[in-house]
C-alpha positions as CSV (number, residue, x, y, z in Angstrom):
1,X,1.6,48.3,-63.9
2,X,-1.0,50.8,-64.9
3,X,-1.6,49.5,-67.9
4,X,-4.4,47.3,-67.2
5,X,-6.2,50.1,-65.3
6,X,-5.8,52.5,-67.9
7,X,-7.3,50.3,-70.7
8,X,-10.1,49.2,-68.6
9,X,-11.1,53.2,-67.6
10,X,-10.8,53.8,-71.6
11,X,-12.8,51.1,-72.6
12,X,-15.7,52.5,-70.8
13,X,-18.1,54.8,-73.5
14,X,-17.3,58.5,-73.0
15,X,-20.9,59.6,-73.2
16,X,-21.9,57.3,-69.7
17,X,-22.8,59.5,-66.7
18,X,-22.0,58.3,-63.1
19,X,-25.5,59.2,-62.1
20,X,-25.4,58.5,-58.6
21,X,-22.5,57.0,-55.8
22,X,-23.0,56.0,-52.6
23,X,-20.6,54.4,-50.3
24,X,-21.9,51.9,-48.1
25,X,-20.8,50.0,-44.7
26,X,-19.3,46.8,-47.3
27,X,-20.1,47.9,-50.7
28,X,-20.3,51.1,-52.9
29,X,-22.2,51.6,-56.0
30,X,-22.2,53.4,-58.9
31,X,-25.3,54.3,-61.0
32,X,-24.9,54.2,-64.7
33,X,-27.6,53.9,-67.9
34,X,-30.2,51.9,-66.0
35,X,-27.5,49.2,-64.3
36,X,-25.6,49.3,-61.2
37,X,-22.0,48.7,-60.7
38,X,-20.6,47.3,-57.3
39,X,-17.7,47.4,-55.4
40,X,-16.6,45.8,-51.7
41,X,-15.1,48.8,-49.2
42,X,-11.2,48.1,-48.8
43,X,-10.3,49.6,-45.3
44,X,-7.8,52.4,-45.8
45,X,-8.2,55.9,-45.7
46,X,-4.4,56.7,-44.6
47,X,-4.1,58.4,-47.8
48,X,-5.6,61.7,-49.2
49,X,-8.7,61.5,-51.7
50,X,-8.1,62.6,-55.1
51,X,-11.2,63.8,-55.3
52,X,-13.0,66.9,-53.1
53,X,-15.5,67.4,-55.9
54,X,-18.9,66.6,-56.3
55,X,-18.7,63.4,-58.5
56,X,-22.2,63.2,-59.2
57,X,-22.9,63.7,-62.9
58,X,-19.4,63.4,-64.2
59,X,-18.5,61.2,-66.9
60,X,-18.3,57.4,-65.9
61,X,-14.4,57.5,-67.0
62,X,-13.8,60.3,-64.7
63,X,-15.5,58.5,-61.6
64,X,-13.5,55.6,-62.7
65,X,-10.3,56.8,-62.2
66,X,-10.6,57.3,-59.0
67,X,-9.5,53.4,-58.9
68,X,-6.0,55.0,-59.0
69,X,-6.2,56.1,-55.7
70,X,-4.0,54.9,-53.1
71,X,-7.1,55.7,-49.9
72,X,-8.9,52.5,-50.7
73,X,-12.1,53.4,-49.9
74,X,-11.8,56.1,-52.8
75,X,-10.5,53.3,-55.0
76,X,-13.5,51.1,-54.0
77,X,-15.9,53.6,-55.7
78,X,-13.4,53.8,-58.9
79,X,-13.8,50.0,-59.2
80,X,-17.8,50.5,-58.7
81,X,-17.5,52.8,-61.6
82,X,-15.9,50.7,-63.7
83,X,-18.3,47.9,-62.9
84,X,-21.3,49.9,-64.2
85,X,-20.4,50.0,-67.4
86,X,-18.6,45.9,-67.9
87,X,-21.3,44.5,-65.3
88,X,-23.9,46.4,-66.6
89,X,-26.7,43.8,-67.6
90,X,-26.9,44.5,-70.8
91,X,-23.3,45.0,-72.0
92,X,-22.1,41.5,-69.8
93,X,-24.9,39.8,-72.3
94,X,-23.5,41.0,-75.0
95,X,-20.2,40.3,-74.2
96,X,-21.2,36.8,-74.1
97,X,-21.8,36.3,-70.6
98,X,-24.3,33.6,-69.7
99,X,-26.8,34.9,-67.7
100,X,-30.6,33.8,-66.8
101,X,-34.0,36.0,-67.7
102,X,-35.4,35.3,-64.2
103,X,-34.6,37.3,-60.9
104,X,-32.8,34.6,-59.4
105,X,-30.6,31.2,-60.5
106,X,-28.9,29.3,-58.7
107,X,-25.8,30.6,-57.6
108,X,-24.1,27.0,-57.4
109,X,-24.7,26.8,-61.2
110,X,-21.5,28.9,-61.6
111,X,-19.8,28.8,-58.1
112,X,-16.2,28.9,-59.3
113,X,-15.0,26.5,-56.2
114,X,-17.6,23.7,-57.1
115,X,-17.0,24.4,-61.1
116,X,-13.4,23.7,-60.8
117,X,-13.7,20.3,-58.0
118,X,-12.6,18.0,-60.8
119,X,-10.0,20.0,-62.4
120,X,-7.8,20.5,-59.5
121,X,-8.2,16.7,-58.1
122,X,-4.5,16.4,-57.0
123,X,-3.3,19.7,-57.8
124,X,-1.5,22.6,-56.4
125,X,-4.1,25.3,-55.6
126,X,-3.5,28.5,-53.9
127,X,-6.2,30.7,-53.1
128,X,-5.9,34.5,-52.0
129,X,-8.3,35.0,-49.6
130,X,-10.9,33.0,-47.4
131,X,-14.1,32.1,-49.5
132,X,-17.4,30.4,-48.3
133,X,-16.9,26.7,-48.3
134,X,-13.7,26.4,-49.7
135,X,-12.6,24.5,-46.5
136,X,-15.6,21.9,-47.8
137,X,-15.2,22.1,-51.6
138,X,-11.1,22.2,-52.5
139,X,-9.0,21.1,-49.1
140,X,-9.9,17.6,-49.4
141,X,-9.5,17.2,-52.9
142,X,-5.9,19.4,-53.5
143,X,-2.9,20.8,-52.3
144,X,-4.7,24.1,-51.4
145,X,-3.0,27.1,-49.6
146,X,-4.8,29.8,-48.3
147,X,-2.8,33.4,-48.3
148,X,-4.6,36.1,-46.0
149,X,-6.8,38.6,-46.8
150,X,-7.9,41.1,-44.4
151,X,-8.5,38.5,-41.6
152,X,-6.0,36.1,-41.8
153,X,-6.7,32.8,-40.0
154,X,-5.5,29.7,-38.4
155,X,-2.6,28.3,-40.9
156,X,-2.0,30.9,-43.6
157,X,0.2,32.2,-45.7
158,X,1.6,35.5,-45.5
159,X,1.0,38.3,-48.3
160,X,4.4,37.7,-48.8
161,X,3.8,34.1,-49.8
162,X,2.6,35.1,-53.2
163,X,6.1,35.4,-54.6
164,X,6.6,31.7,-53.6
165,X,3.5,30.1,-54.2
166,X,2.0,31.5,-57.1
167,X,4.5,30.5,-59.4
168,X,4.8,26.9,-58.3
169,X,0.4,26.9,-58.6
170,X,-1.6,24.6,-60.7
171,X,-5.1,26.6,-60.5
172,X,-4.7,30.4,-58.7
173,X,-7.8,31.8,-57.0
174,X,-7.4,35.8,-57.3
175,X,-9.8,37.7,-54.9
176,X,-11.2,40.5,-56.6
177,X,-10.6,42.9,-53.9
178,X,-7.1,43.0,-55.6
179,X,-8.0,45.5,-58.4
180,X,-8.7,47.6,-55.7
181,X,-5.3,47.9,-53.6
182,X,-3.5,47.2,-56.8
183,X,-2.5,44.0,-56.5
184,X,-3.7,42.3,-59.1
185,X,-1.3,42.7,-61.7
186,X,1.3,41.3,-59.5
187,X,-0.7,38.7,-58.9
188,X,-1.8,37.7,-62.4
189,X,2.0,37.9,-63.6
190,X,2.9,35.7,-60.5
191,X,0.3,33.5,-61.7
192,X,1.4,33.0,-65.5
193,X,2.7,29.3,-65.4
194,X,-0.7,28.6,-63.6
195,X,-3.3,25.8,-66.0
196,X,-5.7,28.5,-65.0
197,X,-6.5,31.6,-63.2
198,X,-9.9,32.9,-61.7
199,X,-10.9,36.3,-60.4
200,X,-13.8,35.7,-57.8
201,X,-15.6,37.9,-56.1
202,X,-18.7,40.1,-56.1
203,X,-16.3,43.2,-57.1
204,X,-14.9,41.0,-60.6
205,X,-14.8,43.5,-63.7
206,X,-16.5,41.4,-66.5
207,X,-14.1,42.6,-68.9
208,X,-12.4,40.3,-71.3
209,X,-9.4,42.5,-71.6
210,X,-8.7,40.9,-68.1
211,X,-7.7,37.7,-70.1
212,X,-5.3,39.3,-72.1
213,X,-3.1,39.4,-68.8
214,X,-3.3,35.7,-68.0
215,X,-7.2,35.1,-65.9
216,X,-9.1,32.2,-67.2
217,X,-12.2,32.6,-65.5
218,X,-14.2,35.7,-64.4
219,X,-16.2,35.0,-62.0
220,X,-18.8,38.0,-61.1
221,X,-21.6,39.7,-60.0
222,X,-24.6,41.4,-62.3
223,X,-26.8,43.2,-60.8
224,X,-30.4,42.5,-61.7
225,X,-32.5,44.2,-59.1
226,X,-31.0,47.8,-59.8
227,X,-33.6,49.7,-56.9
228,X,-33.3,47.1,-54.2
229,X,-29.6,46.7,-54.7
230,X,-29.3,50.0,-54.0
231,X,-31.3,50.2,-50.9
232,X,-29.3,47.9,-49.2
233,X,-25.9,48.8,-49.6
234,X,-27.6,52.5,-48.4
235,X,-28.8,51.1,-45.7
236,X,-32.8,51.4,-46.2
237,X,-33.6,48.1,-46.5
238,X,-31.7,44.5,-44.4
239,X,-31.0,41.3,-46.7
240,X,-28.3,39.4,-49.2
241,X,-26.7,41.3,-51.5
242,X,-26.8,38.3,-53.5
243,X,-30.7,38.2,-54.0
244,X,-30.4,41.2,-56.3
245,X,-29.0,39.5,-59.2
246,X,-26.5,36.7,-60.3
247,X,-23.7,35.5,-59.6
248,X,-21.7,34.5,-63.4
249,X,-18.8,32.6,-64.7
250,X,-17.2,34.0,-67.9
251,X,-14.7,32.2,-69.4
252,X,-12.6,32.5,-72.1
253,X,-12.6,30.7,-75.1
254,X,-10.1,28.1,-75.6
């Protein structure tokens, strides 16, 4: 089960520096070679840190593995880590992920919900987590099934649901809060009859090893606005996380 998290940590360059972390109220950040990795707080501190240390300066990888971690906001700053390296603007371009020179593009360009409308006309959809507008976009057009996330609501499906409805899927919507509590490989393997399988979420690790376990569709966050970015999840500075970058589909290639 490790497997996944392990090749992820060791894809990341040994020479990058976490340069800065800071834990926020709903995100934490890591700062790394100019970019800014990301990461939405999971609510559970039941469990010792691994780290007591100061963190600051330490190799990238090192940070990283602090996705390992069973007290979740500790994990949330390993999966900021290992965002600041695969969302880093310039290594997501590189990889071959289609982003825009100007601040900000339209984020319903490469909404994964509104991308996928046609595709899963008719179909069996199951969707981990509540999303904006999903309701709007999917329910009318599919068999869609919500299973909770942190605030289950009105007609959903149990965690426990995954082990039925997963497999019997025609399109699975993974929210990326799963790398963090661990569930994602679960999930993914759940998921392997599925026509395809997208990671959403502003905490998505642009990697394409990630399709190597069975995801279709990555779809992300890159931070563009690096400064501003970072004042708000500190605190200094009220507005959308959203406004500091883009959000990105990458896909991979049939």
């Amino acid at each position: 089960m490790w497997k996944l998290y392990d090749r992820l940590i060791e894809g990341i360059p040994e020479d990058w520096k976490a340069e800065e972390i800071v834990r926020g109220s709903g995100f934490a950040y890591v700062k790394s070679n100019g970019g800014l990795g990301i990461a939405e707080i999971r609510a559970y501190d039941y469990r010792m840190p691994v780290y007591t240390k100061n963190l600051e300066g330490a190799p990238l990888r090192e940070v990283a593995e602090c996705i390992r971690s069973w007290n979740f906001y500790e994990a949330s700053l390993g999966l900021a880590a290992i965002n600041a390296y695969y969302n880093n603007l310039a290594v997501a371009k590189a990889a071959g992920i289609p982003i825009g020179d100007s601040m900000h593009v339209e984020d319903r360009i490469y909404d994964p919900f509104i991308m996928s409308q046609n595709e899963v006309r008719g179909k069996k959809v199951t969707v981990l987590g509540h999303f904006p507008h999903i309701m709007t976009l999917l329910a009318p057009v599919c068999e869609m099934k919500i299973i909770s996330g942190e605030l289950p609501q009105d007609d959903d499906y149990p965690v426990s649901a995954a082990d039925y409805l997963m497999p019997e899927s025609d399109f699975v919507f993974i929210g990326s809060s799963s790398l963090i509590d661990k569930t994602l490989p679960r999930y993914l393997a759940l998921s392997k009859n599925a026509q395809k399988v997208t990671i959403v979420g502003p905490s998505t690790t642009l990697a394409p090893l990630l399709f190597e376990y069975g995801a279709y569709d990555l779809s992300g966050f890159v931070v563009k606005d690096v400064e501003r970015a970072a004042r708000l999840i500190r605190g200094a500075e009220n507005g959308k996380m959203f406004s500091t970058g883009q959000k990105v589909a990458f896909r991979k290639k049939s």
